[in-house]
C-alpha positions in Angstrom: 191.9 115.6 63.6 191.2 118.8 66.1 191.0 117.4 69.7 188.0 117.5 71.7 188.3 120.1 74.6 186.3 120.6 77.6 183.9 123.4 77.5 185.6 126.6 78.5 185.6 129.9 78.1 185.4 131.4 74.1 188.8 133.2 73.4 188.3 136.8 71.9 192.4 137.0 71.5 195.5 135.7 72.2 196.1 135.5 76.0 192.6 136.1 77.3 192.9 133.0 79.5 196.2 134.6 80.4 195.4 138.0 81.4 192.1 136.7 83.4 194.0 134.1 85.2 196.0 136.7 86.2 193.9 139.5 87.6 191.9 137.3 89.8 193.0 133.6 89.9 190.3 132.3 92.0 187.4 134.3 90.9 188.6 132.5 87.1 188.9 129.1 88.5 185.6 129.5 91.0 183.7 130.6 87.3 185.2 127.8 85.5 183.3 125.4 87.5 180.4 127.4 88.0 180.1 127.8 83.9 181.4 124.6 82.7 181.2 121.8 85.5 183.9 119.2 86.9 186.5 119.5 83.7 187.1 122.4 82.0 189.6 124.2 79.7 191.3 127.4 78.6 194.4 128.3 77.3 197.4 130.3 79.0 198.9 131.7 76.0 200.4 128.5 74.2 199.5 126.3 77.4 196.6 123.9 77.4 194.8 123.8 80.8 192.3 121.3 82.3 190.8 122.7 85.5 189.4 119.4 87.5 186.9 120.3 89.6 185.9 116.7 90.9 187.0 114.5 94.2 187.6 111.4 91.7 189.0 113.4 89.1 191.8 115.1 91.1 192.7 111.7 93.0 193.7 110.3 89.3 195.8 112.8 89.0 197.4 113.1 92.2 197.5 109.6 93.1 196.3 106.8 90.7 198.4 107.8 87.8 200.6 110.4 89.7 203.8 108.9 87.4 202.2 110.7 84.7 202.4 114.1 85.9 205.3 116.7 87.0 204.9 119.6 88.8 203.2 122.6 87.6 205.1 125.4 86.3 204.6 127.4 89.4 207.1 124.5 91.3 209.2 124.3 88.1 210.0 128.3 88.0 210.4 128.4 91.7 213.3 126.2 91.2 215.1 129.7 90.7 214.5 130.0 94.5 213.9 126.7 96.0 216.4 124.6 93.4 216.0 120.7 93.6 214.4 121.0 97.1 211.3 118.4 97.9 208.7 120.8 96.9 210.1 121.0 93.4 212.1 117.6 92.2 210.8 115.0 90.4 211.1 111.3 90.4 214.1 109.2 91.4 216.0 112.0 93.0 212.8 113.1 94.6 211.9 110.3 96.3 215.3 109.6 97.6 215.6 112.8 99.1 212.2 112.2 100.7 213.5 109.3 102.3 216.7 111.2 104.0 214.4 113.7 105.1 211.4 111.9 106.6 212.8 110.5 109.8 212.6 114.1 111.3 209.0 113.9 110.8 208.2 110.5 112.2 205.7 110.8 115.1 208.3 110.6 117.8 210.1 113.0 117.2 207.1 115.3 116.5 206.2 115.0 119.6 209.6 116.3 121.0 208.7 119.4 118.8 205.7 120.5 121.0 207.9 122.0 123.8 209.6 124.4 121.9 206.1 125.5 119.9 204.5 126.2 123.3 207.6 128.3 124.8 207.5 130.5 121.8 204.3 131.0 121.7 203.7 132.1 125.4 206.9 134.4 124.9 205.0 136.1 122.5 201.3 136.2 124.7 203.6 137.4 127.5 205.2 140.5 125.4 201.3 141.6 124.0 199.9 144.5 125.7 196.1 144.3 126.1 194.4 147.3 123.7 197.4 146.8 121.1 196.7 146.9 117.7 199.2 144.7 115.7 199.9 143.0 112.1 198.5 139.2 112.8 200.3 138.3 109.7 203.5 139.5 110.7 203.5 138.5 114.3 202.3 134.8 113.1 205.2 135.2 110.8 207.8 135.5 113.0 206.3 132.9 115.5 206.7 130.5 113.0 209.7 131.3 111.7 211.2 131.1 115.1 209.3 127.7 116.1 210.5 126.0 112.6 214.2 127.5 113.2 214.7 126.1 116.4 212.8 122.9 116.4 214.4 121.9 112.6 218.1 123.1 113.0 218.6 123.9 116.2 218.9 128.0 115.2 217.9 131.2 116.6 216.5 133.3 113.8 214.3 135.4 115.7 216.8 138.8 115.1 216.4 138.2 111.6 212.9 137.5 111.6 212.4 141.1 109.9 214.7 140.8 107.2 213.9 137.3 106.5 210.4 138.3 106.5 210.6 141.0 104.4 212.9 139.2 101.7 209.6 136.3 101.8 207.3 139.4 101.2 209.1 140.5 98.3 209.4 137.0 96.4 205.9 136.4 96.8 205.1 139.7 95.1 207.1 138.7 92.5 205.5 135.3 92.0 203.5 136.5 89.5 205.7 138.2 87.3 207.8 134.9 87.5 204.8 133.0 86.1 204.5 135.4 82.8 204.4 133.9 79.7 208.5 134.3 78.6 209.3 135.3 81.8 212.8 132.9 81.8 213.6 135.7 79.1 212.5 139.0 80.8 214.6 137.6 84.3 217.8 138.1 82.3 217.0 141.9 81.8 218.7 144.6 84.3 214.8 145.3 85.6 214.2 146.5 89.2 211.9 143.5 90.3 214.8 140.9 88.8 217.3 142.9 91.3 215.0 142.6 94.2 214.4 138.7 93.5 218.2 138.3 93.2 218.8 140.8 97.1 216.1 138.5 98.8 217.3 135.1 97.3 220.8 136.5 98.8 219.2 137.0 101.6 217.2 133.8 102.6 220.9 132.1 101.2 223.2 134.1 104.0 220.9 132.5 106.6 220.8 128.9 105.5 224.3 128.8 104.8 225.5 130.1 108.3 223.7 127.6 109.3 224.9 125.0 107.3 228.5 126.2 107.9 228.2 126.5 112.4 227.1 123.4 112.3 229.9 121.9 110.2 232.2 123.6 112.5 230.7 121.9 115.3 230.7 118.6 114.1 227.6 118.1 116.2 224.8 115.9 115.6 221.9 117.9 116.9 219.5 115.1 115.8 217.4 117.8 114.4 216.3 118.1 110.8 219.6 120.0 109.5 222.0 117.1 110.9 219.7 114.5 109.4 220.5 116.2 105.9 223.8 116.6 107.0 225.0 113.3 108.0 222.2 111.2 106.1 223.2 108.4 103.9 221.0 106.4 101.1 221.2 103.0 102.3 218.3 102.0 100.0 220.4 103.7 96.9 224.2 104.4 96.2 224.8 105.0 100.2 225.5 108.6 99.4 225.3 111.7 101.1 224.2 115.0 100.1 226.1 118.4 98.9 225.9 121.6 100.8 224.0 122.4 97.3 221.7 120.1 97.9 221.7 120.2 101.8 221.3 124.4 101.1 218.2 123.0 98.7 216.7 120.9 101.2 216.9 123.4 104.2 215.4 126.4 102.5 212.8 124.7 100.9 211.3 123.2 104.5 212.6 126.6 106.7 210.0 128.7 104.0 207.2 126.0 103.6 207.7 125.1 107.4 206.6 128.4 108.9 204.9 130.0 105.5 201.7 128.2 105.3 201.4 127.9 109.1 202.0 131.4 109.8 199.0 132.0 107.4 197.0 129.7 108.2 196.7 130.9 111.7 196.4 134.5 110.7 192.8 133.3 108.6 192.0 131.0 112.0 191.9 134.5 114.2 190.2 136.1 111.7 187.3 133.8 111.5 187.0 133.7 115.0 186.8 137.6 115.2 184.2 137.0 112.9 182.7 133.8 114.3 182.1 135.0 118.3 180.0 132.1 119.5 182.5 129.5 117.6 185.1 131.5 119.9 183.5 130.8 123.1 183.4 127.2 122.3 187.0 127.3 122.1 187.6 129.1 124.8 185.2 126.7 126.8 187.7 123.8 125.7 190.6 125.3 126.3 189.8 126.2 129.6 188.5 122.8 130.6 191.4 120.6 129.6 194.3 123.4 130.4 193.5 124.0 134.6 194.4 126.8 135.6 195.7 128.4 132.6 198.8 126.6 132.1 200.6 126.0 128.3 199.6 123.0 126.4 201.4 120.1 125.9 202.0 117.6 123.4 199.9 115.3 125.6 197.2 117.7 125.8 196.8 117.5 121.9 194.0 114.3 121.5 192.3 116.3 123.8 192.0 119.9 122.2 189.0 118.3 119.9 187.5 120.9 119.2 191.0 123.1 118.2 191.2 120.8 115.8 187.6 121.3 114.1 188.5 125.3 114.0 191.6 124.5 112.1 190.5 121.8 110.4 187.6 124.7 109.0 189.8 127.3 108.6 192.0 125.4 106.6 188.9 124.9 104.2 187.8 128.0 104.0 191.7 129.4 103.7 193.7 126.7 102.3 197.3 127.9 102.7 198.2 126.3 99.3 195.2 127.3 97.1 195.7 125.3 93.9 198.0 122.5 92.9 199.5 121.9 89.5 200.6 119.3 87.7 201.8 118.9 84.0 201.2 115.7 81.9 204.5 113.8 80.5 202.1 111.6 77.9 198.5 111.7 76.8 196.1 110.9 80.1 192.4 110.3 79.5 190.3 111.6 82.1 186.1 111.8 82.0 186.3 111.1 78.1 188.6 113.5 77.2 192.4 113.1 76.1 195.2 115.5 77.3 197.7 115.6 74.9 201.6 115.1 76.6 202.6 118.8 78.3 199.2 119.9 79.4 198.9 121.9 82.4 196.2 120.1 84.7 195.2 122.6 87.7 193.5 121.4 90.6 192.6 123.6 93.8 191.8 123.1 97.1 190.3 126.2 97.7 187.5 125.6 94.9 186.2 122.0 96.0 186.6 123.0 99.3 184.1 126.2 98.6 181.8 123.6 97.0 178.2 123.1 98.1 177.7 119.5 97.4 180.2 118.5 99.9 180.3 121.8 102.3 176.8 122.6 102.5 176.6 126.6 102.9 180.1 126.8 102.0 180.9 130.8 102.8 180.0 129.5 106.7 182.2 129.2 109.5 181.3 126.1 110.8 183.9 123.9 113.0 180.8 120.8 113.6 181.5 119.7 109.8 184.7 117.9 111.5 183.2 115.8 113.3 183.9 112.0 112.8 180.9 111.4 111.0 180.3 114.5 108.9 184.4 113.8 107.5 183.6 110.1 106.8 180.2 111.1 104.9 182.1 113.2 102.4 184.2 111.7 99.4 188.4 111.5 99.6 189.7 114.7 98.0 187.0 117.1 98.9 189.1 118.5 101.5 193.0 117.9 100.8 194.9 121.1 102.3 198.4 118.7 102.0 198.0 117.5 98.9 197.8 113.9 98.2 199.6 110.6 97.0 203.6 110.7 97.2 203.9 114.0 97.0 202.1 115.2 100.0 203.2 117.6 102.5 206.2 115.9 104.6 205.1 117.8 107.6 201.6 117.5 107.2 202.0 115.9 111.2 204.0 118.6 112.4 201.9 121.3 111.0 198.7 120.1 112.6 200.0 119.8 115.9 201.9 123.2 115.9 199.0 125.0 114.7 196.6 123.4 117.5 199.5 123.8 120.2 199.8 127.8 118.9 195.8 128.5 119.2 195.5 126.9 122.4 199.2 128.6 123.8 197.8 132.0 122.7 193.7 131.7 123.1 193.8 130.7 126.9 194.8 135.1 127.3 193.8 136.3 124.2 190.7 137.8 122.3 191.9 138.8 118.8 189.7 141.3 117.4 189.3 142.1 113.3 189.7 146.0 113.5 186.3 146.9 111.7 188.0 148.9 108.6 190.9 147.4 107.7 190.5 145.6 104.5 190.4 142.2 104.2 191.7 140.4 100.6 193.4 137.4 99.1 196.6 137.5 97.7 196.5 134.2 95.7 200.3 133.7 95.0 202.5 130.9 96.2 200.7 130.4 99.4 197.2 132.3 100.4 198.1 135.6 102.3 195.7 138.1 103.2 196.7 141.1 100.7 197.1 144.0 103.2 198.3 142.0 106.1 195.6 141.6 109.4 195.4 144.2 111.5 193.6 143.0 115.1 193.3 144.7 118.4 194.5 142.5 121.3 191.9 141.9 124.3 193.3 140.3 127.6 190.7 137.5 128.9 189.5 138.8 132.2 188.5 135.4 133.3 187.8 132.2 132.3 184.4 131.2 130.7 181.7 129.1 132.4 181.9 125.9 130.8 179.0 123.6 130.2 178.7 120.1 130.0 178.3 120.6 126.6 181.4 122.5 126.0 183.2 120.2 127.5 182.5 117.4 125.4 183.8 117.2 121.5 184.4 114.3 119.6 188.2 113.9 118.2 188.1 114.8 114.8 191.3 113.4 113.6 191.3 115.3 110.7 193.2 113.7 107.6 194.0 115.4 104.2 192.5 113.9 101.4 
């Protein structure tokens, strides 16, 4: 008996899904739910695919009946990068080495993170010359890259931030030739872009194994992140420790996700506040008032940078540095009536729901106030989930909110960052959400502090949460 699919798109010929997915991912997804509502479906060559479009529908995938799903094929063919790293293995193994990792992300030791975030962050206000045109993107790249080196493993990587940087670049150009149809047979071929992904995969591996390798010869315990993997243990399993394999695994996949989706997503925050002046001057307002006289921020200082945390919080929604989330069924799952069969590719995306009027009221705007306590509670779980949700949600979902409030505040008590009027401003939708042609903005010293009003000076905490 022929299955009952979701409405979808009619297919003219083999691969139409396929080739529209591919030219403009989000503008396919966005119409999806425009044309056809909360579930929807197309086909990816031979793939089914169920686009969920729906707060309930996405936490029964993601959480209620999570043991159901795998990753997505994205995840599974970035194991040729990542290997068995958190982001990409699955069940027992997964969950064990969530547990090894997780104490460097508890809340304590967090905390002792926020030093280091702040020094590198006024290193870099104190080297930016007032009327200086610069690459955001880049300079938030290497920011983060250094902050996530040092803090994690105890490692300088700022000289390599360039290479590094540019061997990131080239992977995520290739990200979508790695998710073609048959593309497991086309990486076998002698072809130029299966060269570069083998010269930047070399290249991420030379850094994370000196790494590895100084600190064996140390035989230190740094108590960071890297000796954690290092000298962790599985008392709740077989009481065994990791490989350098697995270690190597491990490290990469937190060093790329640790400073790849923050670096963007502050590169989108000081673009919407070029954009967004009098949501600037707010800031400014609060950052002034709660840091006297200028001085860095702490980790103290944090509950108190409210509103910081709305403009993140906001841009976060309106630039999700992970733009969709996939999942693949391992047997049939009924969802709103209709039944996947086992292998079906189920796609959910932040960016989408997030965009949605019925829960972001004039959803193209700016607007930092929807963070407040009350607008949050009045909107349903999994209308906003930047970190994913259920057991496979970002491990440094805490770090990443504190560094990215500790890096606006470090740099926005001396700068203005203004858009430069005609550089172009696109999405690149590929493993993360990076603005196609990089962000070029024109740095503007703050001559002075802003008045502040009593009104400035008051914000509710938002305590924004994922999901």
């Amino acid at each position: 008996m022929t299955p009952e699919y979701p409405p979808g798109p009619k297919r003219r010929f083999l691969g139409t899904g396929f080739i529209a997915f591919r030219r403009d991912p989000i503008a396919f997804i966005q119409n999806m739910a425009r044309e056809h509502g909360d579930i929807s479906y197309f086909r990816m060559g031979p793939q089914d695919v169920y686009f969920l479009n729906h707060p309930d529908y996405i936490r029964d995938v993601l959480v209620t009946h999570q043991q159901n799903f795998t990753k997505g094929r994205a995840l599974q063919r970035s194991k040729r990068l990542l290997g068995e790293g958190l982001l990409t293995s699955e069940g027992e193994f997964h969950r064990r080495q969530r547990r090894l990792a997780q104490p460097a992300f508890h809340r304590q030791r967090i905390a002792s993170y926020g030093a280091v975030m702040t020094e590198y962050a006024t290193r870099m206000s104190d080297n930016w010359r007032d009327g200086e045109t610069l690459d955001i993107s880049r300079e938030m790249m290497r920011l983060t890259l250094g902050i996530v080196g040092e803090t994690l493993f105890d490692t300088d990587v700022e000289a390599e931030a360039d290479e590094i940087g540019e061997a990131l670049t080239s992977i995520v150009k290739l990200f979508n030739t790695m998710m073609m149809p048959f593309s497991e047979l086309l990486e076998k071929l002698p072809l130029p872009q299966n060269r570069r992904f083998v010269r930047a995969k070399e290249r991420l591996d030379a850094t994370i194994y000196r790494m590895i390798e100084e600190r064996r010869r140390s035989g230190e315990n740094q108590g960071d992140l890297l000796s954690m993997l290092m000298h962790a243990r599985d008392e709740e399993g077989d009481g065994a420790g990791m490989t350098d394999k697995q270690i190597r695994d491990e490290a990469l996949t937190i060093f790329l996700a640790g400073h790849e989706t923050t670096a963007n997503a502050m590169t989108w925050t000081w673009y919407l506040l070029s954009e967004n002046p009098d949501v600037e001057a707010r800031l400014h307002a609060e950052i002034d008032s709660v840091l006297a006289a200028g001085r860095p921020p702490t980790f103290e200082d944090v509950a108190q940078l409210r509103y910081t945390e709305m403009v993140l919080a906001e841009s976060m929604r309106l630039y999700p540095p992970a733009w969709a989330i996939g999942r693949l069924s391992i047997n049939e799952h009924e969802i709103a009536g209709y039944t996947m069969p086992p292998r079906s590719l189920v796609l959910v995306s932040p960016y989408v729901i997030q965009h949605d009027a019925r829960y972001f009221p004039d959803p193209e705007r700016f607007d930092p106030e929807r963070w407040t306590p009350e607008a949050r509670e009045a909107r349903p779980q999994f209308s906003y989930f930047p970190f994913g949700g259920g057991a496979r949600r970002c491990i440094g979902e805490g770090f990443a909110w504190m560094e990215g409030i500790l890096l606006i505040a470090t740099l926005a008590r001396a700068w203005c960052l203004r858009h430069v009027p005609d550089h172009r401003v696109a999405l690149q939708p590929a493993i993360t959400l990076r603005p196609k042609h990089g962000m070029l903005m024109t740095l503007e010293k703050r001559s002075k502090q802003a008045e502040i009003t009593d009104e400035q000076k008051s914000y509710p905490h938002a305590q924004v949460v994922a999901g």
